[in-house]
N, C-alpha and C positions, 0 to 999 in steps of 0.2 A: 186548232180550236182550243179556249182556253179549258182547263179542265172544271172549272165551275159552272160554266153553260151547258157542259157534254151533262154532267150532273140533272141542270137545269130539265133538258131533252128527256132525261130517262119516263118519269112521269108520260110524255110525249107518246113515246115508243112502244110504254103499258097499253096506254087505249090503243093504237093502231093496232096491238097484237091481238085485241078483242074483237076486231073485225076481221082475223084472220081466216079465210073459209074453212082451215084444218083445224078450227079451235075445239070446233064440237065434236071429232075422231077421238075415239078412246083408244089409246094407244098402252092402255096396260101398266101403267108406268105413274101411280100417285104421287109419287114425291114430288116430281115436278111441278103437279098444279099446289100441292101442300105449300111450296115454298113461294107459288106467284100470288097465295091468296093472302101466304102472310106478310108480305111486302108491300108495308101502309105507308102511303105520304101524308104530313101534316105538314102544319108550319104558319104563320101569319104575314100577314102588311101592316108596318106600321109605318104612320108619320107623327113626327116629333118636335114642339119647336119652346122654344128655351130664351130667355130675355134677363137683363139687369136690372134692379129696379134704380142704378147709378152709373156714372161710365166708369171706368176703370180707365186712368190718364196712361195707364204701361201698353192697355192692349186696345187697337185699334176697330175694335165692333163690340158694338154689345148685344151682338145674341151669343147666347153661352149651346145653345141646341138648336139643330137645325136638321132633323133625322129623316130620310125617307126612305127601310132597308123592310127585304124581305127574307122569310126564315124559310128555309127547306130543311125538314128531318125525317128520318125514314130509320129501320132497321130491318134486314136480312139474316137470315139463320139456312147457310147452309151447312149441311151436317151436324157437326154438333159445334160449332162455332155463330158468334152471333157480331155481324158488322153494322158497326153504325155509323149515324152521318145527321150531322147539325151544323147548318151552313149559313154564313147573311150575307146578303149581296144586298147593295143600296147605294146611295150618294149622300155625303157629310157636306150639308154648306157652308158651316163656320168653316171646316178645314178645307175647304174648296178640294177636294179628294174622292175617290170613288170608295166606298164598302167592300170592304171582301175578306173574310173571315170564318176560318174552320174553328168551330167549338167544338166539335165532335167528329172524330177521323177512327174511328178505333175496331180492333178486332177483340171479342173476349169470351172467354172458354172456363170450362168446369173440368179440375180430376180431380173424383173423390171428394178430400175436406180441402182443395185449393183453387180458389176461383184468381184469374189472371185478365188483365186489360191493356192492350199494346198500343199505343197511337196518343193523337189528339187528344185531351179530358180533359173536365173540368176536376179540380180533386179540394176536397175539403174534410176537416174532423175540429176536435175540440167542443169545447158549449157554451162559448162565447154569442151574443148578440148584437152583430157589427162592431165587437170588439173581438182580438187575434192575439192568442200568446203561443200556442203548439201549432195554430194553421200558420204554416209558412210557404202553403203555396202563391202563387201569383194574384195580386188583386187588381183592379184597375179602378182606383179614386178619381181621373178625370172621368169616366163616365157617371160615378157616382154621385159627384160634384155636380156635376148637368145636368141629372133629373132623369140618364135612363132607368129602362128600368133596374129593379134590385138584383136581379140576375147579373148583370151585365159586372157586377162589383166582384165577382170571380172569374177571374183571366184565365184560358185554357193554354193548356203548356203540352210539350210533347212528353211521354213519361212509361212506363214501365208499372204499372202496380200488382201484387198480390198479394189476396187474403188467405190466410191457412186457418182451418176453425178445428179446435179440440174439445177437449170435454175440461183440460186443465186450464187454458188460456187462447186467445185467438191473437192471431197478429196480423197484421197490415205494414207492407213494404213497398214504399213508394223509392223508384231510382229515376231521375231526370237527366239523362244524359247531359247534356245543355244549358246552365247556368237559364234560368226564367226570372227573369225580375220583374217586380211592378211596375204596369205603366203607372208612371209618377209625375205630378206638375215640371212642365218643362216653359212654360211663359207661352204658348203657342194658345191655349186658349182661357188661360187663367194666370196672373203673375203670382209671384211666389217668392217669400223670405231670403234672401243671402248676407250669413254674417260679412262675407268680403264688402259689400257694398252698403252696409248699414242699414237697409233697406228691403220694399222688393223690388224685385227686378222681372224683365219680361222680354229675354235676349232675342237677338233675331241673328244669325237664325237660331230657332229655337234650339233647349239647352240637350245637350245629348252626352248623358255620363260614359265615363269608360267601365267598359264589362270586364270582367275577365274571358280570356281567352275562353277560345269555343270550344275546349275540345273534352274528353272524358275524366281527366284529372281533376277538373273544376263542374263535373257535378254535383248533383245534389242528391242525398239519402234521409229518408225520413220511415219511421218505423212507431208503429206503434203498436202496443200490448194496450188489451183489451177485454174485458170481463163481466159479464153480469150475475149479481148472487143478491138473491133476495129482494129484487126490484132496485139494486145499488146498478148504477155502471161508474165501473173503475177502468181508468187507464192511465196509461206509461208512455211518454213521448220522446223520442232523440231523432235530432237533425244535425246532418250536415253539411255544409256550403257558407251562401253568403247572406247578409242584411239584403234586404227585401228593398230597401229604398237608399238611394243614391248619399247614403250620410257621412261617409271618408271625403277625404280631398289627396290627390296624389301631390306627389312631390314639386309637380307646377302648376297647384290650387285649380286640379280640373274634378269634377265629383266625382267618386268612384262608388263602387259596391266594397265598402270589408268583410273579411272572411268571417265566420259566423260557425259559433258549434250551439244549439240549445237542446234542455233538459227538461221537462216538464212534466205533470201529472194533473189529472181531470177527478171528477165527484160528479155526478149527478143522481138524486135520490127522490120520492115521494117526500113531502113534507108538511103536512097537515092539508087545505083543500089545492096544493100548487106541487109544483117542482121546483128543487134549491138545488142552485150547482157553483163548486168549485173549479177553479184549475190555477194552477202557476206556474209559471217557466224558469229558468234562469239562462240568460243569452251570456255565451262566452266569447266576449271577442278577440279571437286569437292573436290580433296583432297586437293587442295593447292590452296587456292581461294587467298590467301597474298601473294602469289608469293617466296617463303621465304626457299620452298625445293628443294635444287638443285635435289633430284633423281625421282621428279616428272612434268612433263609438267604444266609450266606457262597456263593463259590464253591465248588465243589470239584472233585476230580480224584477218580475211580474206577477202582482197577483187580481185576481177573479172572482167575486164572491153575486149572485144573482139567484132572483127571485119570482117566479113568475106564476100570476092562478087567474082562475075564470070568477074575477071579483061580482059579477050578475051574468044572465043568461045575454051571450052573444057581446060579453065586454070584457076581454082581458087586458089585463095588469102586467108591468114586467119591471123591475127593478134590476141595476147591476152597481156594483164600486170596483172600480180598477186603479190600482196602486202600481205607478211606473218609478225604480228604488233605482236610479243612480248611485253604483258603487262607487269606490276612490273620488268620490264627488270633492273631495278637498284637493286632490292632485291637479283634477278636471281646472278647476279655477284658479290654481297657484300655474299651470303650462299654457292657459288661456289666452291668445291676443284678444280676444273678445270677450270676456268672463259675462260683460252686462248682456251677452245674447244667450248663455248658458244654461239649460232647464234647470228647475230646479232638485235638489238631492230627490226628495218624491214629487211625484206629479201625481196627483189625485183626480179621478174624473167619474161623475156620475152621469148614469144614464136613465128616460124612463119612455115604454114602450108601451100608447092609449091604440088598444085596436076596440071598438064597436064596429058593429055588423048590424043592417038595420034594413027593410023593405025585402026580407024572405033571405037574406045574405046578396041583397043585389046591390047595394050601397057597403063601402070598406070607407072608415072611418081610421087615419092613422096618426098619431103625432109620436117621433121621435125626441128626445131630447138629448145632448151630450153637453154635460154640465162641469166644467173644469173651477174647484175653489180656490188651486194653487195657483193656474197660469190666468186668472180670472179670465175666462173668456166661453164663449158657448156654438152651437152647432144646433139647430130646431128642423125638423123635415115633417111639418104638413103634409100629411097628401089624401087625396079622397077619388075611392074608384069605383066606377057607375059600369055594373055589368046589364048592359042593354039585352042582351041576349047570350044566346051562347057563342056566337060568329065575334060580335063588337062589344068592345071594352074601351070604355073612358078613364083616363088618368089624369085629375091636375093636382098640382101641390110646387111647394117650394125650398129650396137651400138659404139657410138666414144664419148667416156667420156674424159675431162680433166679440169683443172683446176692447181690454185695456192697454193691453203690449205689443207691438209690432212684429215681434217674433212668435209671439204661441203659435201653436201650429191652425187652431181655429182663426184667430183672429186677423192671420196672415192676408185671411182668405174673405174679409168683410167685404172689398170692394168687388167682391164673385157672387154675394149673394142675387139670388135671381127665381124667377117664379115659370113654371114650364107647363105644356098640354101635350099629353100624348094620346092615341087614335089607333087602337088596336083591331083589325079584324083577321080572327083565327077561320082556318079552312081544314 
């Protein structure tokens, strides 16, 4: 039996044991029932479906979503430990493939001032607003691209964490055994830029980078110090492993992951009727610290600056500018075969974040924007969500890429944009 059904059965197995003739014997022994009454199932049904509003001549369909996957999650607490479980099962029709998917596998406990979490997770930090300089965990842009939901834009990885909390400072220590990378455009449901080909491309079979090796040497460490004084939170970020997206090329122009050390620090404070937050990073990439190979990511500097308040009752506001500072940027274009597909020294990108709330909070009203002046090109996400009840949720909205240049990384993605409906019912 696969181990996701046996899963599936447990819920099953609860009610049969309620019909059990010995259920109503008291046998002395509370912990027992303590622990079967705090063992809740949740979870939804959803179906999903996604369209072009163009064809894309690289990729052979144009539905971009095609979702029909169900969620099971639940938590147990025996003793003084607590396991969880966040699972999807479903069928993908674009990728003609079945669903199956652990978000949630984990055991996690308290001693004292240090709480620990072992398994499956999702992990995230920073104050960024779908934008990422210290989150260097796993993301997934093709689902975000398609119109699931915003959840799904954080990929679960297997990992190690724990927090230790003081009275001086608190720290957060994530270790990922296992190199996690983004799932990243691979031409399977969306084509995608390649300086080799001048173009995009949309390979078949689809593209699949080289990882590093799987084993303990090539994980990943990520730590963070952390503080709050006076309504300030301040932190301190360092990682270690690799770029997050397939941006090297090995030595017989296949994409690889480079190795990667980053550095960073956060702000977020009160500031008149909103919240204002900082952060910036600086990514060291250890193979090319001169700047000097074009088939490996330059250094760079990342900065963060955002704004967000409840501009009327039930309507916030959110503002961000993010500055991507290509170092040795003169090296970068003097060792270039490609210099005209080269980002530019900064890349500049604004964002802004219209949420209204409207018929009691039963209508979500949203427009993202991502607004690039350097790589002229943009990214717009409509979406408008219809809470029918508390069981069914309606979702439609849209991904609208365009731009000037063939390369920016938005405008890559023009012939992707597409308009979607999703059909949520929670239990």
């Amino acid at each position: 039996m696969k181990p996701w059904l046996a899963l599936l059965l447990l819920p099953c197995l609860a009610v049969a044991q309620e019909d059990d003739p010995w259920a109503d014997e008291d046998w002395g022994d509370d912990e027992w029932a303590d622990e079967d009454q705090g063992m809740v199932w949740s979870g939804f049904v959803e179906g999903a479906l996604g369209t072009r509003f163009s064809e894309d001549p690289l990729v052979n369909q144009r539905e971009t979503l095609g979702d029909l996957r169900a969620r099971i999650e639940t938590e147990w607490q025996p003793e003084n430990l607590t396991v969880g479980l966040k699972a999807d099962v479903g069928y993908d029709a674009v990728e003609s493939e079945w669903i199956g998917e652990l978000r949630d596998l984990s055991v996690s406990f308290s001693r004292g001032k240090l709480d620990a979490k072992v398994g499956r997770q999702v992990q995230t930090w920073g104050t960024g607003d779908l934008l990422f300089l210290n989150d260097l965990f796993p993301k997934d842009f093709v689902s975000f691209f398609a119109g699931r939901d915003d959840e799904y834009l954080k990929a679960p990885g297997d990992a190690v964490r724990a927090t230790w909390y003081n009275d001086t400072v608190n720290a957060d220590f994530v270790w990922t055994p296992i190199f996690e990378p983004d799932v990243y455009l691979n031409g399977e449901r969306f084509s995608f830029f390649f300086p080799l080909a001048g173009g995009n491309v949309a390979p078949e079979p689809p593209l699949r980078a080289e990882c590093p090796d799987k084993d303990f040497s090539n994980g990943e460490f990520a730590l963070r110090l952390f503080k709050t004084v006076r309504g300030r939170e301040y932190a301190f970020y360092a990682y270690r492993g690799f770029f997050k997206q397939p941006s090297a090329l090995t030595p017989d122009l296949r994409p690889t992951f480079a190795p990667l050390n980053a550095y960073g620090a956060s702000l977020r404070r009160p500031a008149g009727p909103g919240l204002f937050n900082a952060e910036a990073s600086y990514y060291d990439s250890r193979d090319d610290r001169s700047g000097t190979d074009p088939f490996t990511p330059n250094d760079q500097l990342r900065l963060l600056a955002g704004y967000e308040w409840e501009a009327k009752p039930s309507f916030t506001v959110g503002f961000q500018y993010y500055l991507e500072w290509t170092l040795d940027h003169d090296d970068l274009i003097a060792n270039s075969p490609f210099p005209e597909f080269e980002p530019d020294e900064r890349r500049h990108v604004l964002t802004n974040r219209l949420t209204y709330r409207t018929g009691r909070d039963r209508y979500t009203w949203s427009m993202f924007t991502f607004l690039s002046p350097s790589d002229r090109d943009f990214y717009i996400r409509p979406s408008l969500t219809w809470r029918y009840s508390d069981e069914w949720t309606f979702t439609a909205g849209a991904n609208l890429f365009g731009g000037d240049e063939p390369q920016t990384f938005f405008n890559q993605l023009a012939d992707a944009s597409n308009i979607y409906l999703r059909v949520r019912f929670n239990y």
